[in-house]
C-alpha positions, -999 to +999 in steps of 0.1 A: +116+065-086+088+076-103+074+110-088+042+135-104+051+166-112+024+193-110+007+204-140+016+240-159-006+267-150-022+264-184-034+225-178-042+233-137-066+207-127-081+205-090-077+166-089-050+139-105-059+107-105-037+078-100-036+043-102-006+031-083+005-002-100+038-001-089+054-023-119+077+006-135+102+000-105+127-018-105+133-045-075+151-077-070+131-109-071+131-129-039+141-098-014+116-085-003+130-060+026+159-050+006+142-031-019+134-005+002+102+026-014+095+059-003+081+084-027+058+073-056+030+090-080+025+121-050+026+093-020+051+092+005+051+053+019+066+047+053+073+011+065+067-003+028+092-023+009+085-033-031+080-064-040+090-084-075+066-114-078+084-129-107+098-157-094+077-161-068+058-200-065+039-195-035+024-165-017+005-135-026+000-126-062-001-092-073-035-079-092-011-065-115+024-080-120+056-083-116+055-060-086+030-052-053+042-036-022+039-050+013+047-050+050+062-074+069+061-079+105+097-067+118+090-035+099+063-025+116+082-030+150+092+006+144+060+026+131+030+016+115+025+012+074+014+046+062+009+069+029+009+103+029+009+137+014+035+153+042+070+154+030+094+179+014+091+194-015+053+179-018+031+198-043+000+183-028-022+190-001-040+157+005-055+127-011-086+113-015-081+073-010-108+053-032-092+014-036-071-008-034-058-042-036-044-062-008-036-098+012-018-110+039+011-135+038+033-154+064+067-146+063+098-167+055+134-163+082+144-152+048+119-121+044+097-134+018+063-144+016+057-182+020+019-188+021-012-166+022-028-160+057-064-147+064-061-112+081-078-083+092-069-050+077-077-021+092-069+014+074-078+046+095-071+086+075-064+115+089-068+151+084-033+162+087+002+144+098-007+149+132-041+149+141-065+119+157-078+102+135-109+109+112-122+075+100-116+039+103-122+013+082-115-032+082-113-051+058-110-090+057-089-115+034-093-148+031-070-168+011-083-195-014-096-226+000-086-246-027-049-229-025-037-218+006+004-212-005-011-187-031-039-168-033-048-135-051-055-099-038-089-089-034-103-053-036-113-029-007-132-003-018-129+028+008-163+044+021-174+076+001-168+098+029-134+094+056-108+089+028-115+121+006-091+152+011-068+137+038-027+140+046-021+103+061-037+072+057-021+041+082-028+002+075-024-021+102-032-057+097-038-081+126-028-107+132+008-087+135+032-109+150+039-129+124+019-118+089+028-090+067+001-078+038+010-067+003-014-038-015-011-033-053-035-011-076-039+017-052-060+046-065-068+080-054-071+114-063-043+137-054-053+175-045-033+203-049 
């Protein structure tokens, strides 16, 4: 798991980008839920499993490949999708959320992705783990009329102010009950 370790005193710099891409983990192909994520470049994901697109024929592609990370229905029975800044040993104090890449997918009895569904996104940040929340956001994906079993991300592009210097951003997509989402290229600026 690949995690960002604060800079030496001598190369201290306010903000570190990153561009999470997600690729340089390893998952199994084809199971989705197993490959279960937590803690990656400063981010702490909650209800997010990774995704290996490899063998994949139909669904959502990644914008960058082999790997994306998504969301499917049954996991957000317990909580909704989040990333955040508020965990052990963090050495950040927020992020500043500027893009990412995303689509929604209908899910398989096996737990994988077998077509892309249109789907609202909405994505609402928040000041610190427990506050109300600060702003909120929708974005909407429609897959590709000429291929509706697989279609690729498209970008959202966050507002210049409600994503910058926050601890918790949540996505929840609707419809819920039966479509997950996948976001790959996420990037921000991490502040210590």
């Amino acid at each position: 798991m690949r995690q960002s370790v604060p800079p030496s005193p001598v190369a201290y710099h306010p903000l570190m980008m990153s561009s999470a891409q997600y690729d340089d983990e390893p998952a199994i192909p084809g199971v989705d839920e197993a490959n279960s994520f937590s803690i990656y470049d400063g981010l702490q994901y909650t209800d997010f499993s990774l995704s290996n697109t490899s063998l994949q024929v139909t669904g959502l592609g990644p914008h960058s490949k082999p790997n994306l990370v998504s969301s499917s229905p049954s996991q957000q029975l317990t909580q909704i999708p989040s990333v955040t800044t508020v965990y052990s040993a963090t050495p950040y104090s927020s992020f500043s959320l500027k893009s990412f890449w995303f689509g929604c997918f209908v899910m398989t009895a096996q737990g994988e992705a077998s077509s892309t569904e249109g789907c609202t996104l909405q994505v609402t940040s928040y000041l610190s783990s427990s506050s109300s929340p600060y702003a909120m956001t929708n974005f909407d994906f429609a897959p590709s009329v000429s291929n509706l079993l697989s279609s690729p991300m498209i970008q959202a592009v966050l507002p210049t102010s409600g994503f910058d210097k926050v601890q918790k951003v949540t996505f929840q997509q609707s419809p819920a009950a039966t479509v997950g989402f996948g976001i790959d290229n996420m990037e921000y600026f991490l502040n210590w």
